[in-house]
C-alpha positions as CSV (number, residue, x, y, z in Angstrom):
1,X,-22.8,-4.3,-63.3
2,X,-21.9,-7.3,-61.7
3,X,-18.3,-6.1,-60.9
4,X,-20.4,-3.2,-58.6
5,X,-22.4,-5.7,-57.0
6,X,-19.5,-7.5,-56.2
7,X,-17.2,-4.7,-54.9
8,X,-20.7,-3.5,-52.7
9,X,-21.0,-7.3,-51.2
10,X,-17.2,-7.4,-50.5
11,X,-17.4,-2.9,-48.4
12,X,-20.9,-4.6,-46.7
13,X,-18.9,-7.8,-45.5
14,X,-15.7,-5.6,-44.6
15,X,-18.1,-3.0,-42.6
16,X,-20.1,-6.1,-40.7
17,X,-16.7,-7.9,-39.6
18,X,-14.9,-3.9,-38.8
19,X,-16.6,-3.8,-35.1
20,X,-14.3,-7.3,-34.4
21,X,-11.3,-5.3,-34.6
22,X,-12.2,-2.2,-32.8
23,X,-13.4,-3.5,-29.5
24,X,-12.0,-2.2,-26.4
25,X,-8.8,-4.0,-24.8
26,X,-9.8,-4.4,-21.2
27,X,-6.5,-4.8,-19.0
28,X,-7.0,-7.7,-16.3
29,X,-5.7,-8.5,-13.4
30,X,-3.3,-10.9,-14.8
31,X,-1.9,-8.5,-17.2
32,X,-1.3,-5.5,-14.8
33,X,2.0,-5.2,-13.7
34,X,3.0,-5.0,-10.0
35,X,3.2,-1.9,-7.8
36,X,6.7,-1.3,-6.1
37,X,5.9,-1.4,-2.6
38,X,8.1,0.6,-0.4
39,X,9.2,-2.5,1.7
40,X,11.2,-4.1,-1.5
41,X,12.1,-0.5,-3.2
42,X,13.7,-0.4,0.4
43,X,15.7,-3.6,0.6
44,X,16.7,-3.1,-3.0
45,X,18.6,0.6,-2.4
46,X,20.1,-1.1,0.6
47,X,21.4,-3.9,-1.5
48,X,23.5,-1.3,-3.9
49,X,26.1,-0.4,-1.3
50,X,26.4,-3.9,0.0
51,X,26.9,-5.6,-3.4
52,X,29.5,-2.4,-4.6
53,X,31.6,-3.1,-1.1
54,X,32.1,-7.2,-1.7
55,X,33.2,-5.8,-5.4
56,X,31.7,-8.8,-6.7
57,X,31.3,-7.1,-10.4
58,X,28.5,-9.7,-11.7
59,X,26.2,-9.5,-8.8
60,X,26.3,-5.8,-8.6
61,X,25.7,-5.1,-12.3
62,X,22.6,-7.6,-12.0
63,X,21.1,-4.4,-10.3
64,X,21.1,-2.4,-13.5
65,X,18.7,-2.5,-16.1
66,X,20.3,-2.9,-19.8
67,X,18.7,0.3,-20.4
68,X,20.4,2.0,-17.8
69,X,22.1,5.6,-17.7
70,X,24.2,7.0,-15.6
71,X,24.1,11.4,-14.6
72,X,21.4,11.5,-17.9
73,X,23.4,10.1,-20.4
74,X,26.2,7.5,-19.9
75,X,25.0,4.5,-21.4
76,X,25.2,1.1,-19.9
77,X,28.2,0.2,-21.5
78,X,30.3,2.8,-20.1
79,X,28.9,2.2,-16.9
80,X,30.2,-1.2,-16.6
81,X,33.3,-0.5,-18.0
82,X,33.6,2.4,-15.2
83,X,32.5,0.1,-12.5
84,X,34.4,-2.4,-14.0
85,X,37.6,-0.6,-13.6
86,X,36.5,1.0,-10.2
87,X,36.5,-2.8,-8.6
88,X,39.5,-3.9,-10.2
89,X,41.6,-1.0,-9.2
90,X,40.8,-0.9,-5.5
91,X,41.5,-3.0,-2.5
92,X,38.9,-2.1,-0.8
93,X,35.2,-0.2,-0.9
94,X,33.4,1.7,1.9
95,X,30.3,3.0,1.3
96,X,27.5,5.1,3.2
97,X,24.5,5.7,2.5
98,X,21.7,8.1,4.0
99,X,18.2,7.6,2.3
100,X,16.1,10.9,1.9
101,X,13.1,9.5,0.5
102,X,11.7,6.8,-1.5
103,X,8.5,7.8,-3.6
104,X,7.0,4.6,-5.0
105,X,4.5,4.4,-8.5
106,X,3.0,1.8,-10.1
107,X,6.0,1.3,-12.9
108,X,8.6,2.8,-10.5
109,X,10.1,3.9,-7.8
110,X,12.3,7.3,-7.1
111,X,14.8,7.6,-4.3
112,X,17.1,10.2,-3.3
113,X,19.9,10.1,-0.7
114,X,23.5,10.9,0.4
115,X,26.1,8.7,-0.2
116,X,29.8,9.0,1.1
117,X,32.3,6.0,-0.8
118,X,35.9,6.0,0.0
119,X,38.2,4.0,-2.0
120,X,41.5,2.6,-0.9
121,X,43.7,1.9,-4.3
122,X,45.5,-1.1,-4.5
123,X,48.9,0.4,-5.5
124,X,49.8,2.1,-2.6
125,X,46.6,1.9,-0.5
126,X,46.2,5.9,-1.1
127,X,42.4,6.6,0.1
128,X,40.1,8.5,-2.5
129,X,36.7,10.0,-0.7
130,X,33.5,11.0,-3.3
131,X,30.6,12.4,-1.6
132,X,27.3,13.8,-2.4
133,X,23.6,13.2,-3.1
134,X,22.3,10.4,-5.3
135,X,19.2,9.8,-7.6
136,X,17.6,6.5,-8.6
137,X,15.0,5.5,-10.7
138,X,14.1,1.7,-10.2
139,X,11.8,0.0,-12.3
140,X,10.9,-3.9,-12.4
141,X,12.3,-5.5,-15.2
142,X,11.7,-9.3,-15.8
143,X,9.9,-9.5,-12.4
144,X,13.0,-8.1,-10.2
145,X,14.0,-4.4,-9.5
146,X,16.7,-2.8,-11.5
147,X,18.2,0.8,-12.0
148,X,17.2,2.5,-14.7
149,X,18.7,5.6,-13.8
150,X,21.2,6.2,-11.3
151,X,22.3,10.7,-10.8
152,X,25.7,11.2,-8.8
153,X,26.1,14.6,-7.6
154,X,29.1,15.8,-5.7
155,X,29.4,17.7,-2.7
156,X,30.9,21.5,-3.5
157,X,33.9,21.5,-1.3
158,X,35.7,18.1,-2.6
């Protein structure tokens, strides 16, 4: 008998402290993250050309997020390795860029575009041209704006 009135003190003191746990989370201000605004989804597209053309490898991978894939499914790895051995293999970089539209969220940003890149190799300054329209998806990451996607397409007639 004394067992039961224990076990019933310990549900009635487990039932009155319950309610503690299941109160409602109420997101503040300080917790919300930041809305892209167009203005800095904007510089930051306009940022990926430049940094690809001074083929400074570092300062352009900066613009990816770790979690980053490339046309749905190569993984960041292989991405820098690719870029990697894009910048080391070429003299130079030109690269255009038309912007179709930018489409800004609350966790991120879409853009889509035309790009034009033309490569000239370092042995024997042969010029490669890729063309076609681009997809990003930009999130911020740590406070700064990074690609979490990035879709090449290329134009039919290459």
């Amino acid at each position: 008998m004394k067992l039961n009135k224990t076990i019933l003190v310990f549900l009635i003191s487990l039932i009155s402290i319950f309610p503690h746990f299941t109160e409602a989370q109420v997101l503040t201000s300080f917790n919300l993250p930041k809305p892209l605004t167009l203005g800095e989804v904007h510089q930051f597209i306009w940022e990926y050309p430049l940094r690809f053309m001074k083929m400074d490898f570092d300062a352009f991978m900066e613009l990816f997020s770790r979690e980053a894939v490339e046309n749905r499914m190569i993984p960041y790895s292989d991405i820098q390795e690719a870029y990697w051995s894009t910048i080391a293999h070429n003299q130079s970089i030109l690269y255009n860029l038309r912007i179709y539209s930018i489409q800004p969220y609350t966790q991120n940003a879409f853009v889509r575009g035309h790009y034009e890149i033309i490569q000239t190799i370092k042995k024997g300054g042969k010029k490669k041209a890729f063309r076609g329209d681009i997809q990003w998806d930009i999130i911020r990451e740590n406070g700064s704006l990074k690609i979490r996607e990035v879709n090449y397409g290329r134009d039919r007639w290459e």
